[in-house]
N, C-alpha and C positions, 0 to 999 in steps of 0.2 A: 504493500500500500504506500502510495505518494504520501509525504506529510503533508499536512495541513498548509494551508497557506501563512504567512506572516501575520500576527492578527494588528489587524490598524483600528479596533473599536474595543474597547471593553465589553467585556459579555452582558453585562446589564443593559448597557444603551444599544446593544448587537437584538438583543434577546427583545427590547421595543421598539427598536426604528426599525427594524429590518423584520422579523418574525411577526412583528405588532402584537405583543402578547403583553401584559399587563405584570408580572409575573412568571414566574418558574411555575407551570398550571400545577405540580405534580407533588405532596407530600412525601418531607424526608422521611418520615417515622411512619408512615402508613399507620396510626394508632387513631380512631375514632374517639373524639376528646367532644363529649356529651356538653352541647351549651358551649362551644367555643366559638369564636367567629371568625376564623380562617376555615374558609370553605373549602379549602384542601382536607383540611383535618378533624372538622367534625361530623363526617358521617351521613351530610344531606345530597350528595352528590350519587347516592345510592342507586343505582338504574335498576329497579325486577327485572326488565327484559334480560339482563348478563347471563341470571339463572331462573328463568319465569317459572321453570319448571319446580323448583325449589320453592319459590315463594308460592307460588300456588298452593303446593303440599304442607307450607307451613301454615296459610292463612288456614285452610279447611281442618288442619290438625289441633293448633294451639287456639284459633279466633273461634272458630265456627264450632271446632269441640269442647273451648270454653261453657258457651252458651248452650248447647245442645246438648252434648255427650255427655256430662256433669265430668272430664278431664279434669284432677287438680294440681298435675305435673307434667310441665313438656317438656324434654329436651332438646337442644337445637345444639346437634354435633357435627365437627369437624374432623374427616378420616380419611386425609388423601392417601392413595397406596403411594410408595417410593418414597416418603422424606421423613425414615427414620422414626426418631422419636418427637419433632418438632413437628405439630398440624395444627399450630396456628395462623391467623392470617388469612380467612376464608371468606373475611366479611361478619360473620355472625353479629358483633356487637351492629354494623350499620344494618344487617334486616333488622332485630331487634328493635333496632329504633325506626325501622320503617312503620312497622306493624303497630308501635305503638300510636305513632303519627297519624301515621291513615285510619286505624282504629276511632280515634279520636275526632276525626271530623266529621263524623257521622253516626258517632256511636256503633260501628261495626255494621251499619246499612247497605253500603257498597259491597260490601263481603258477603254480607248474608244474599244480596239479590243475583249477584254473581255466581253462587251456586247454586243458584233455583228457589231460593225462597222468596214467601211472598210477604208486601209489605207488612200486613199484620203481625207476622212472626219476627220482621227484624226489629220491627216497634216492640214486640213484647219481649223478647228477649235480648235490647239493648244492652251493648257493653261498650266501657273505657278499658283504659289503660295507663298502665306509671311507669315508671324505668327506674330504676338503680342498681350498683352497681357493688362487690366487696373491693374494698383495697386495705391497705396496709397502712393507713392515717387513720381514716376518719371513720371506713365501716367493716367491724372488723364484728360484729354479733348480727343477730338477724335483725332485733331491733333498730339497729341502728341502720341497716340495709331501710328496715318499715321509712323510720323515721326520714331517710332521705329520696324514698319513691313520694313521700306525702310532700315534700319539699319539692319535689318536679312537677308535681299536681298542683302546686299552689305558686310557680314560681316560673317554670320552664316556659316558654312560647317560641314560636321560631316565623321571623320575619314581624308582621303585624296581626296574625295570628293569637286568638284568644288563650288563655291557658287553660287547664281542661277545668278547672273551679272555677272558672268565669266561663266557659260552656255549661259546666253544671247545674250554677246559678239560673242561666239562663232559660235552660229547662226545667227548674222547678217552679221558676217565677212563670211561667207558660202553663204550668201542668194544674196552680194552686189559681193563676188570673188572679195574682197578685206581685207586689214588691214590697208590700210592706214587712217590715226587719221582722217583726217579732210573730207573724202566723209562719214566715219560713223557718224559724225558729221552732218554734211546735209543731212543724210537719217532721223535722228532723228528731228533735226528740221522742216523737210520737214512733218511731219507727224503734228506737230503742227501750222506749217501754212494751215494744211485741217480742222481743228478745226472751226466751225459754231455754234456753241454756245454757251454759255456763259462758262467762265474757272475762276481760281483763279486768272490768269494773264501771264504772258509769262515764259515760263521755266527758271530753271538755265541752263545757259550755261557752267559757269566752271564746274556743276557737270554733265552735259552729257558729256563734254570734258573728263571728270576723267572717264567715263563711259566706254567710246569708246578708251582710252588709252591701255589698259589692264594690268594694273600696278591696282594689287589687293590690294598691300599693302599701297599705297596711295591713292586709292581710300577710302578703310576702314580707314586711317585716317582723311581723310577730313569730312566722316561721323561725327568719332567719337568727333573731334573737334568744332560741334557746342555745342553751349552753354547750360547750362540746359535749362533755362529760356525760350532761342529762342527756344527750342525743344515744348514746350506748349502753344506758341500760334500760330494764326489762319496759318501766313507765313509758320509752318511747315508744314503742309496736301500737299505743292507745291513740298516737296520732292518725296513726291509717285507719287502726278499728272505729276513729269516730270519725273520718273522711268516706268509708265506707259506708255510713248511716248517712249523712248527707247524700252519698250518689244515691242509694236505692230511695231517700226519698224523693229526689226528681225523676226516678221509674227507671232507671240505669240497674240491673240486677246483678250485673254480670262483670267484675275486672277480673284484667290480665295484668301480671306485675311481672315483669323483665326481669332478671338478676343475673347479672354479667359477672366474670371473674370466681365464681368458683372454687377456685384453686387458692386464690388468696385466704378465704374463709379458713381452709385445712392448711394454711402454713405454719412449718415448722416452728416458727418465731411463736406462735400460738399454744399453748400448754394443753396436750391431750385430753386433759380434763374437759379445760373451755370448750374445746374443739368437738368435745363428746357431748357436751351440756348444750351448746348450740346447735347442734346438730340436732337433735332428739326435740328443743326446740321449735324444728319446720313442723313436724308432727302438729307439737302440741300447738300452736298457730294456725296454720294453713288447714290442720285433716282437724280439728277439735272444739276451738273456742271460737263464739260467734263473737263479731259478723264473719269473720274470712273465712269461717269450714262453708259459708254457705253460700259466699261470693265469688271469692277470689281463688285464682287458678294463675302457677307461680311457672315459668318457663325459665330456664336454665341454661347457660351454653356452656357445654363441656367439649374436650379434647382428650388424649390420651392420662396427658398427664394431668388436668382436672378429676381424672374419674380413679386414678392411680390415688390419688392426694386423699378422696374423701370416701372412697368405695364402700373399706370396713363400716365405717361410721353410719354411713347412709342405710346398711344392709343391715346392720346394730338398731337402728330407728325402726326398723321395718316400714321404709319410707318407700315408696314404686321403684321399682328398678330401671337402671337407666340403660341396659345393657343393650346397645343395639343392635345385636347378632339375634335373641332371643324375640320371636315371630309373635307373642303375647305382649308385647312393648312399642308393635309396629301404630297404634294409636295415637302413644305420643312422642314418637322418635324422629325428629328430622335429620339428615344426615347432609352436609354441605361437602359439595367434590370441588374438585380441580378444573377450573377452563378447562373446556375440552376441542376448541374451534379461534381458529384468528380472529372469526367475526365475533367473538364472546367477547375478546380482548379489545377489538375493538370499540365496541359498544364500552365497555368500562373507561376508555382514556378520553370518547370523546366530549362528555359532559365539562372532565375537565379544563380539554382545551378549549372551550364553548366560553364557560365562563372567565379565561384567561386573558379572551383577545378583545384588544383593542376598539375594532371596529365589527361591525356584521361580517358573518362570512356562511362559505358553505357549512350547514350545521353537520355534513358529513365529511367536514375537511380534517385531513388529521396534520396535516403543515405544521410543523417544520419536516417530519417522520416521512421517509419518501416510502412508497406501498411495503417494499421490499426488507425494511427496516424492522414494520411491527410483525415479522414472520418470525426475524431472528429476536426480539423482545420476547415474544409469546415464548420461544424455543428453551432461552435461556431462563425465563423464569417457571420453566414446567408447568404454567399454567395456575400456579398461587397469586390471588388476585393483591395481596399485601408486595409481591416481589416485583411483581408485574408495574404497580404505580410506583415504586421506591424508585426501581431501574430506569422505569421512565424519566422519571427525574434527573435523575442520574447523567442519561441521555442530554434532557435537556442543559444542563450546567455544563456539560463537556462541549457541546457541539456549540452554544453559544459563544464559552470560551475561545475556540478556535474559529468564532467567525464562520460557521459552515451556512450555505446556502439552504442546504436540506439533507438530514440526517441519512446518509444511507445503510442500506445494510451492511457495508462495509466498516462505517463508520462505526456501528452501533456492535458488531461483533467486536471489532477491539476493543472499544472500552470496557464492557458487559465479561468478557475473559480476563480481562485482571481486577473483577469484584468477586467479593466471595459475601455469602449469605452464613454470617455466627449460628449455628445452630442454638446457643442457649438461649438467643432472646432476640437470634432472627434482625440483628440490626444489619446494612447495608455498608459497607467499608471495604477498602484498596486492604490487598493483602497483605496481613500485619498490622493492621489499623486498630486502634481501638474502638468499638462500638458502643453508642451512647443508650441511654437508660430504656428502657419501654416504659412508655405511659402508661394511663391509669383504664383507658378503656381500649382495649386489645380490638384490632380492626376484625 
């Protein structure tokens, strides 16, 4: 291969005057950073179409067998064959958050009519949805997981987009042909004095008041004002159980609660005990005490090494099995593969470079990437949609560097041959590099 030419522009003013790209389209860390706003890296640039076939299986499994099936556990795994013991990077954290998205703007209406139901039944068996996530700071018990899905519900929005307590609001004030504070108040209470069996204890009242107020922005301070500490133990999980009396009383019967990460829950840093206490805890939560044995249906994304991490523990709960070899689990088991087609790959980079450029262009253009390019990308990243946009990246910073007109496949085999992919945490670096940290929501 010829070198490069002399470069006479710096790659940033190369990569906008010439490219007309706004930016590097393409995340270094591939990590889906939940509420971020670098639209590289929070997770909204998600396309079904990459794997429709997946998301379809997922909605009917986890949305539709929510509400239907009475499903109170989904899993959504990652099992590519060939990469070892690292199968992460499949996407799961961005469906997740698709589902709960699109969930969300309809109360699960679109999904339900999509698989043949009729309005009636998507009206009567309306569901939301929350997301959260475990990590290694801040949610490290299940409560504290509760306590930060009810912080998404009360805080989360994306673009101008309501948040789902101010859709909530909206349909209780619709359901009661009212606004006034204090009857939506006693529609929610009311719904907790029909409670018959066993609960954490009696709702907040000042945070169903904040509820039913429709002052967003002191609702989400009041959230954000509890404490760390208070956010970890057992009293936070009553923030959800009394956000879950609110939805069912604006006729929402049905949530779906996201919980990302896993694996973090069962870390070593975490003392078997806790790890055995909180575990046994999904149980008593989710399968036992109302509201959530009779709402809420908890989806999960696990990997090898997620289901390594917590397996004992979870099979000790006698909590559903997650095993997805075993044809009695095919219910709630989604299973995320590997691109299997250029056009998959394709369809995943071009959102990116959509939002990156400059001016209008062809929505099917993949410029600077000349055709021949994204064969040898798809090639070298086996089809891992996390390798796939890292490398892209990667692509893009080099070929700008060097002033290239248009990346070809020549171009992009060389650079893509002297990276290598860390197997412990999957970071992108020249060989011998050090690789930098993984974020907190895993793509």
């Amino acid at each position: 291969m010829t070198a490069p030419p002399q470069r006479s522009m710096s790659g940033v003013l190369w990569l906008r005057k010439t490219w007309g790209l706004k930016n590097n389209p393409f995340p270094t860390e591939g990590v889906a950073r939940l509420g971020g706003e670098d639209i590289r890296e929070n997770g909204l640039l998600f396309r079904p179409a990459v794997q429709q076939e997946k998301v379809d299986e997922a909605i009917e499994k986890f949305v539709v067998g929510a509400a239907f099936t009475g499903v109170r556990f989904g899993y959504l795994w990652s099992l590519g064959g060939g990469l070892g013991s690292d199968q992460r990077g499949f996407g799961k954290s961005s469906l997740l958050q698709y589902l709960v998205e699109k969930t969300n703007q309809d109360f699960g209406k679109e999904f339900f009519l999509n698989v043949g139901l009729e309005e009636d039944e998507a009206e009567e068996h309306a569901i939301c949805a929350v997301l959260a996530s475990f990590d290694m700071v801040n949610a490290r018990s299940l409560a504290a997981v509760f306590f930060a899905a009810t912080q998404y519900a009360c805080r989360f929005k994306t673009a101008d987009h309501p948040t789902l307590a101010e859709r909530l609001r909206a349909r209780l004030v619709a359901r009661l042909g009212t606004d006034d504070q204090a009857r939506l108040v006693e529609a929610v209470l009311g719904v907790s004095d029909g409670l018959r069996g066993r609960t954490l204890g009696p709702p907040d009242r000042e945070f169903i008041e904040l509820l039913c107020a429709g002052d967003s922005a002191n609702l989400g301070r009041y959230v954000d004002a509890v404490k760390t500490g208070a956010r970890a133990r057992v009293g936070a999980a009553n923030y959800l159980a009394t956000f879950l009396l609110f939805t069912k009383a604006a006729g929402v019967p049905h949530m779906l609660l996201g919980c990302d990460q896993l694996e973090d829950f069962a870390a070593t840093s975490t003392t078997k005990q806790k790890r055995t206490v909180e575990t046994e805890r999904f149980r008593d939560y989710v399968l036992e005490l109302l509201p959530m044995a009779d709402m809420l249906t908890t989806i999960v994304t696990l990997h090898p090494r997620a289901a390594q991490a917590i397996g004992e523990m979870w099979r000790l709960a006698d909590l559903p099995s997650f095993d997805p070899t075993r044809e009695e689990n095919r219910p709630r088991v989604v299973v995320l593969d590997l691109l299997e087609t250029r056009e998959q790959a394709e369809m995943l980079l071009q959102p990116y470079l959509q939002v990156a450029r400059k001016e209008e262009a062809d929505l099917d253009s993949l410029a600077p990437f000349g055709p021949d390019a994204i064969e040898v990308l798809f090639d070298r990243s086996h089809g891992k949609p996390r390798d796939l946009l890292r490398k892209a990246q990667a692509l893009i910073q080099r070929g700008s560097d060097d002033n290239l007109d248009v990346i070809t496949a020549q171009n992009a085999a060389l650079v893509l041959d002297s990276l290598i992919v860390q197997d412990d945490d999957e970071a992108l670096a020249p060989i011998g590099g050090v690789s930098p940290a993984e974020g907190e929501w895993a793509f």
